[in-house]
Residue, then its C-alpha position, 0 to 999 in steps of 0.5 A: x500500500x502506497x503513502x497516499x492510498x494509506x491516507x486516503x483509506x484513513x481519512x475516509x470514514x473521518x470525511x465520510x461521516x462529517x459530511x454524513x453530519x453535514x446532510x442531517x443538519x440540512x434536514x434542519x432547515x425546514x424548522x424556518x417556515x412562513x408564519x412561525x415565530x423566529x423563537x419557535x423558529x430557533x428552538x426547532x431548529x436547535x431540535x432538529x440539530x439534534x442528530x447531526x450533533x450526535x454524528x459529530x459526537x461519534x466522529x470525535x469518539x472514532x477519531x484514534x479508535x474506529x471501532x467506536x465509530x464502526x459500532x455507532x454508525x452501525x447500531x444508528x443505521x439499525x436503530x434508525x431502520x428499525x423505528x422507520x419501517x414505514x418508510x423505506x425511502x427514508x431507511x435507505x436515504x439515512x441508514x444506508x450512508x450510516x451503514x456505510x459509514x460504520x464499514x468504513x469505520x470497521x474497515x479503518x480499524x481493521x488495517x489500522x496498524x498497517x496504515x500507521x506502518x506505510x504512513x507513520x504513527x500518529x502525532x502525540x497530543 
């Protein structure tokens, strides 16, 4: 394995999964419509915010131990799949990238040493 593929295949559950954040935090957004109150406005977008700050929780947890984040992602794509089943759209469209997220995770964690060989151990903090 090349330098650069090592990285590349280490930073990518990492990016993955904030982008992943990213998309949840847009669903937000409709918390501002016609005719609410700002108040309300804010507060229910605070709600919404919700889960993508639980993915950002999880990207902090998983940063050096990727197990954490492969067992997360995997049991958020579960949970959200089990409490979803009337809607199978919505299963795929956020437990699948959740899925996918967690093997990339598990994936990460499992060639973890082989990474730090080709690119060096990690910076001490």
């Amino acid at each position: 394995m090349t330098k650069t593929s090592a990285r590349w295949l280490l930073w990518m559950p990492r990016v993955f999964a904030i982008l992943l954040g990213l998309f949840l935090g847009l669903f937000a957004l409709d918390a501002f419509s016609e005719g609410k109150p700002l108040v309300q406005a804010l507060a229910d977008f605070v709600i919404h915010l919700a889960p993508a700050a639980v993915l950002f929780g999880v990207v902090a947890l998983a940063w050096r131990r990727e197990w954490i984040g492969g067992t997360a992602f995997v049991g958020l794509a579960i949970a959200y799949a089990t409490s979803n089943m009337s809607r199978p759209d919505w299963i795929l469209t956020i437990s699948g990238p959740l899925a996918i997220a967690g093997a990339l995770f598990f994936w990460s964690w499992r060639h973890h040493a082989q990474f730090h060989a080709v690119s060096g151990p990690p910076p001490r903090d």
